[in-house]
Backbone as CSV, one residue per row, in Angstrom:
resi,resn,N_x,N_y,N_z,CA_x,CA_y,CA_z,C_x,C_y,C_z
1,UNK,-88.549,22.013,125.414,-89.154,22.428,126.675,-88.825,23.900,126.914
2,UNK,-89.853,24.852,127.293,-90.122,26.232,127.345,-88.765,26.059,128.884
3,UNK,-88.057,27.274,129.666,-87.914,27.834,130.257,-88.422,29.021,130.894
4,UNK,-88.110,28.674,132.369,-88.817,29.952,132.926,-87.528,30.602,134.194
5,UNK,-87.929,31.548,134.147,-86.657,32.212,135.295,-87.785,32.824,136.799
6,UNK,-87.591,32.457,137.538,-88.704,32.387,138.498,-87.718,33.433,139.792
7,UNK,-88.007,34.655,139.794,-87.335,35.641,140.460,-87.943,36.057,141.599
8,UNK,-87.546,36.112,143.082,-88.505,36.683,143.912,-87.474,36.214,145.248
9,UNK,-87.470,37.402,146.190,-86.995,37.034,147.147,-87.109,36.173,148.534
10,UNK,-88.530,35.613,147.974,-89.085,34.796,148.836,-88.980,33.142,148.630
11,UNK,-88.586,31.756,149.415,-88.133,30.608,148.933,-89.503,29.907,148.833
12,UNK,-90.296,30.062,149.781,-91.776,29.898,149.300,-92.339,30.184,148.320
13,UNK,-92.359,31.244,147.884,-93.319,31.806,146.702,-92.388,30.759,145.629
14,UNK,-90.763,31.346,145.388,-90.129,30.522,144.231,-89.999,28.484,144.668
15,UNK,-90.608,28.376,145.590,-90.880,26.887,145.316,-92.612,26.535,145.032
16,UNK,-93.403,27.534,145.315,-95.080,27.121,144.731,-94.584,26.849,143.439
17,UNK,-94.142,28.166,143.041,-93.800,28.573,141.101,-93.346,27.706,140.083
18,UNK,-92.143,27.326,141.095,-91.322,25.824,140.984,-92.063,24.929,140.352
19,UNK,-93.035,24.038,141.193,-93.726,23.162,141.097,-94.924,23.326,140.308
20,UNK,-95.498,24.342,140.347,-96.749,24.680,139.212,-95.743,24.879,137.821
21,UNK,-95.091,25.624,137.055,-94.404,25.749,136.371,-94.213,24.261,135.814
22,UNK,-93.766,22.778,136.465,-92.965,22.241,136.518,-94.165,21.178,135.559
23,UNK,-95.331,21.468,136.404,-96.579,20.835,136.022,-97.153,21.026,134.667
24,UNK,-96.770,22.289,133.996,-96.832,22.980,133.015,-95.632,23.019,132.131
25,UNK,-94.873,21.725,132.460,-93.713,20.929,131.204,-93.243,22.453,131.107
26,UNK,-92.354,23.234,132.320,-91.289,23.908,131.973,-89.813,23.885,132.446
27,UNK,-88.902,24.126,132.196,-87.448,23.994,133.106,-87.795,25.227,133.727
28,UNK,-86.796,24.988,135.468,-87.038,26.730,135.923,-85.440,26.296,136.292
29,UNK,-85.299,27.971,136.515,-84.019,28.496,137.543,-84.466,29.142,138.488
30,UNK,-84.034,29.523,138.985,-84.659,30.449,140.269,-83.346,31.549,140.438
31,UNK,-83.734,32.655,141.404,-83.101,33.925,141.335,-83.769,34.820,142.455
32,UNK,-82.469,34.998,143.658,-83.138,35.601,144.865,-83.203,37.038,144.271
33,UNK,-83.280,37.604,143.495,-82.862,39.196,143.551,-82.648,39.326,141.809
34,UNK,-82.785,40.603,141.756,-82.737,41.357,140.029,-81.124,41.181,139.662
35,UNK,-80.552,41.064,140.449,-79.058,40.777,140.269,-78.619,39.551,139.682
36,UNK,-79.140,38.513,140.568,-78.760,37.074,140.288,-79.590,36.894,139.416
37,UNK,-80.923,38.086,138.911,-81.757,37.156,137.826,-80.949,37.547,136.637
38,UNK,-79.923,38.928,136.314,-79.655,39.746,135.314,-78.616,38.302,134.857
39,UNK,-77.481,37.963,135.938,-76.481,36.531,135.877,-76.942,35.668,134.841
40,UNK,-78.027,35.500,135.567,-78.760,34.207,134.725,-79.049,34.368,133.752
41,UNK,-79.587,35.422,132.950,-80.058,35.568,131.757,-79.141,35.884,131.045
42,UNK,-77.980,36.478,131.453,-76.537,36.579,130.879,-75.836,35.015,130.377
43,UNK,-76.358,34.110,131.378,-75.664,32.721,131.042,-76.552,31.986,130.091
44,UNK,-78.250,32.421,129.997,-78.761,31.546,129.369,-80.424,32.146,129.878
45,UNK,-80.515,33.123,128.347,-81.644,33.352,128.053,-83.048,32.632,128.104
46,UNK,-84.073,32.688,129.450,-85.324,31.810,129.623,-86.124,31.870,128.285
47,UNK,-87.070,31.618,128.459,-88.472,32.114,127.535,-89.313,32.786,128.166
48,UNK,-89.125,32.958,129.867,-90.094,33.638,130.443,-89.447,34.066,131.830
49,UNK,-89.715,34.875,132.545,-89.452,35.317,133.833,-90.748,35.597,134.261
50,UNK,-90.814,35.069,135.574,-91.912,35.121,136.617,-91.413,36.274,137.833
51,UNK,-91.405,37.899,138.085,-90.945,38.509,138.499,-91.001,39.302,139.611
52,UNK,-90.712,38.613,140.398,-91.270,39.838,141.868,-90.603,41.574,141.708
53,UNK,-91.781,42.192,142.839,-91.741,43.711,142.217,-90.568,44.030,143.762
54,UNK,-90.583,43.780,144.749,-89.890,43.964,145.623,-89.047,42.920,146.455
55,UNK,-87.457,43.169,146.041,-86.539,42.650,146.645,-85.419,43.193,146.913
56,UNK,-84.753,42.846,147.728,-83.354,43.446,147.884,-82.261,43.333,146.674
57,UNK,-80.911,44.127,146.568,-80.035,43.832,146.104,-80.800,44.898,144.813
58,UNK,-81.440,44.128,144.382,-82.084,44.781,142.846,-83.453,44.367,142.599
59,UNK,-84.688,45.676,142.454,-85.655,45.247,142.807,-86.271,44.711,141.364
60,UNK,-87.458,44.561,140.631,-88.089,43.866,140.028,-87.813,44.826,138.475
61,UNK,-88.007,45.510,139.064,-88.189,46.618,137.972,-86.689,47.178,137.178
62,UNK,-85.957,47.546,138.272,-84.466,47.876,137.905,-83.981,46.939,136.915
63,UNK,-84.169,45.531,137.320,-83.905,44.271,137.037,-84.769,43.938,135.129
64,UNK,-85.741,44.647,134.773,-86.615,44.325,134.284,-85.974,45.585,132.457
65,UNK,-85.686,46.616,133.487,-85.064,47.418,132.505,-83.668,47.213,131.680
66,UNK,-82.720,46.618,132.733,-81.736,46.127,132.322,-81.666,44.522,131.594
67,UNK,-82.505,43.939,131.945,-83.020,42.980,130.818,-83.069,43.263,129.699
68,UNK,-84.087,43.897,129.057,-84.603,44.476,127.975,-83.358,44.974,126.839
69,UNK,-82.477,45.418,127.876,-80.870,46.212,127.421,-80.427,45.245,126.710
70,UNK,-79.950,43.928,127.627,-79.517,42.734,126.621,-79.654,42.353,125.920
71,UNK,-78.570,42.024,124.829,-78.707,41.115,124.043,-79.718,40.432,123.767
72,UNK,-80.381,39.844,122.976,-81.744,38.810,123.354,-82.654,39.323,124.261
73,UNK,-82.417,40.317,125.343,-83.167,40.533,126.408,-84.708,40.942,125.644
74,UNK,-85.139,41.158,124.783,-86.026,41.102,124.159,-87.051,39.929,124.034
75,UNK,-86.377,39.075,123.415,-87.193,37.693,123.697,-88.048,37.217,124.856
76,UNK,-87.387,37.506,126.409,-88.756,36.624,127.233,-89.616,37.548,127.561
77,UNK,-90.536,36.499,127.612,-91.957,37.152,128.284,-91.708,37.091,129.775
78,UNK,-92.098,38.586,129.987,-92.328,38.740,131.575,-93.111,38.813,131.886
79,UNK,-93.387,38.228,133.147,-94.853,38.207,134.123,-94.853,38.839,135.073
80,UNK,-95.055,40.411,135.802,-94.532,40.756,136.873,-95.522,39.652,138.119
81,UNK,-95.407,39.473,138.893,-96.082,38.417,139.592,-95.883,39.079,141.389
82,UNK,-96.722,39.924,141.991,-96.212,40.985,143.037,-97.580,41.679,143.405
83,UNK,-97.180,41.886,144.950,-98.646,42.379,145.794,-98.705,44.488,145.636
84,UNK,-97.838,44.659,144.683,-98.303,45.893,143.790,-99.553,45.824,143.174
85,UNK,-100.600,46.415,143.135,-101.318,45.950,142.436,-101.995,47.814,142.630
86,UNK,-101.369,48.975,142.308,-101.492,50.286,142.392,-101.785,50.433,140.446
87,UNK,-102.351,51.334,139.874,-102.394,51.265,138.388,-100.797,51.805,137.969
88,UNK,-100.165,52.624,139.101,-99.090,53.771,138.705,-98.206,52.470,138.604
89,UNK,-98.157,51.251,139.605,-97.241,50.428,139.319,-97.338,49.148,138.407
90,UNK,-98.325,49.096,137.974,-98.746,48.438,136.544,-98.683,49.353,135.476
91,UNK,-98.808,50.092,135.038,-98.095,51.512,134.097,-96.861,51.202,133.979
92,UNK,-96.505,51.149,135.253,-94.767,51.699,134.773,-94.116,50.477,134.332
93,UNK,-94.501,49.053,135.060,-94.329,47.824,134.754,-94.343,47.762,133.355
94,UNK,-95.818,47.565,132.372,-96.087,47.809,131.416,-94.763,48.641,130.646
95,UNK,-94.460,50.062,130.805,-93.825,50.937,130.181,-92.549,49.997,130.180
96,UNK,-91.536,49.885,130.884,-90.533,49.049,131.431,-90.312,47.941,130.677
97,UNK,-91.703,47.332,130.048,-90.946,46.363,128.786,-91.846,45.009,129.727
98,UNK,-93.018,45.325,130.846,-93.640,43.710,131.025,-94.509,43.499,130.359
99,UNK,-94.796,41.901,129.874,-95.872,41.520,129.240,-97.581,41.385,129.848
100,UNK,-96.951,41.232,131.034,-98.166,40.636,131.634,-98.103,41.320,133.371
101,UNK,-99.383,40.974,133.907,-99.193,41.696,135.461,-100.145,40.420,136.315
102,UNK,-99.613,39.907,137.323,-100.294,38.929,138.289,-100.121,39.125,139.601
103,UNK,-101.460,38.933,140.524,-101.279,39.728,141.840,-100.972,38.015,143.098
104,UNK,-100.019,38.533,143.779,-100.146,37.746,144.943,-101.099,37.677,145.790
105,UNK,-101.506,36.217,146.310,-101.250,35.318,146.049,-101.618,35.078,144.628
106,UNK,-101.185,33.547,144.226,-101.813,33.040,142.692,-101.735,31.817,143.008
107,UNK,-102.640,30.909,141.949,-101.966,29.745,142.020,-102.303,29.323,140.592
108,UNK,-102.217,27.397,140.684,-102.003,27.170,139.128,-103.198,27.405,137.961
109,UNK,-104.036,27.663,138.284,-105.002,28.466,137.643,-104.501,29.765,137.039
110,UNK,-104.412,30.230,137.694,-104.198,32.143,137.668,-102.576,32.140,136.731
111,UNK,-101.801,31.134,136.993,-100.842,31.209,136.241,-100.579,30.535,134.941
112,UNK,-101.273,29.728,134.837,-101.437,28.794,133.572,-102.597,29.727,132.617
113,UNK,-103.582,30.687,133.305,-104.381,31.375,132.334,-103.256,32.478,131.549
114,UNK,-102.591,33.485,132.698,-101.661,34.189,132.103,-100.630,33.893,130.817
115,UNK,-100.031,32.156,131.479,-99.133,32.094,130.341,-99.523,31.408,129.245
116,UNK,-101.327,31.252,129.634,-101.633,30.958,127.593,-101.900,32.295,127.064
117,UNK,-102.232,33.350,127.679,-102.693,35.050,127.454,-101.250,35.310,126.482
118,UNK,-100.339,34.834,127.000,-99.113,35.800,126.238,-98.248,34.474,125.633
119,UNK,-98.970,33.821,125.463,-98.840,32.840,123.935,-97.109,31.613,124.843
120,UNK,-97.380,31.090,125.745,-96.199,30.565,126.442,-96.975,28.815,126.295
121,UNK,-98.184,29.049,126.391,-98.998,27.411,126.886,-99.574,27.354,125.766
């Protein structure tokens, strides 16, 4: 069973994700902030992160670079998943090491197309 790391400072958004994800035969963790998501991937590398672009503590991106740094941090596919939707902040996303870009809202459509796009489904 695939893993997913479902990051976003919102308990709504990370319980839709939750449950669509869940529907789509994956394990999740969840992670209020780029901080607690960096923890997690330190304890146990996902296959994917679902990533909000703005949160406290550590935002999406900060979070996204220092991933990449790690160990393994190479391996998951990221989805930035965020009501950015500017080209300068899909660029830099992109540059930063994301696989993929999805605009808020979404639902299980919009997310199940993405994660057959980058080879997850």
């Amino acid at each position: 069973m695939k893993s997913c790391l479902i990051v976003d400072d919102s308990k709504v958004i990370r319980m839709v994700a939750k449950k669509i994800l869940h529907e789509l035969s994956f394990k999740t963790e969840e992670a209020e902030d780029g901080s607690a998501a960096l923890e997690a991937c330190k304890r146990s590398m996902p296959d994917a992160v679902l990533l909000d672009w703005n949160m406290p503590v550590m935002n999406g991106i900060d979070f996204l670079r220092a991933l990449r740094q790690l160990p393994g941090g190479d391996h998951p596919v990221v989805v930035f998943c965020t009501t950015e939707n500017d080209i300068e902040h899909i660029q830099e996303a992109i540059t930063a090491g994301a696989n993929e870009y999805i605009m808020k809202p979404f639902d299980s459509e919009i997310l199940q197309a993405k994660f057959s796009q980058v080879g997850l489904l």
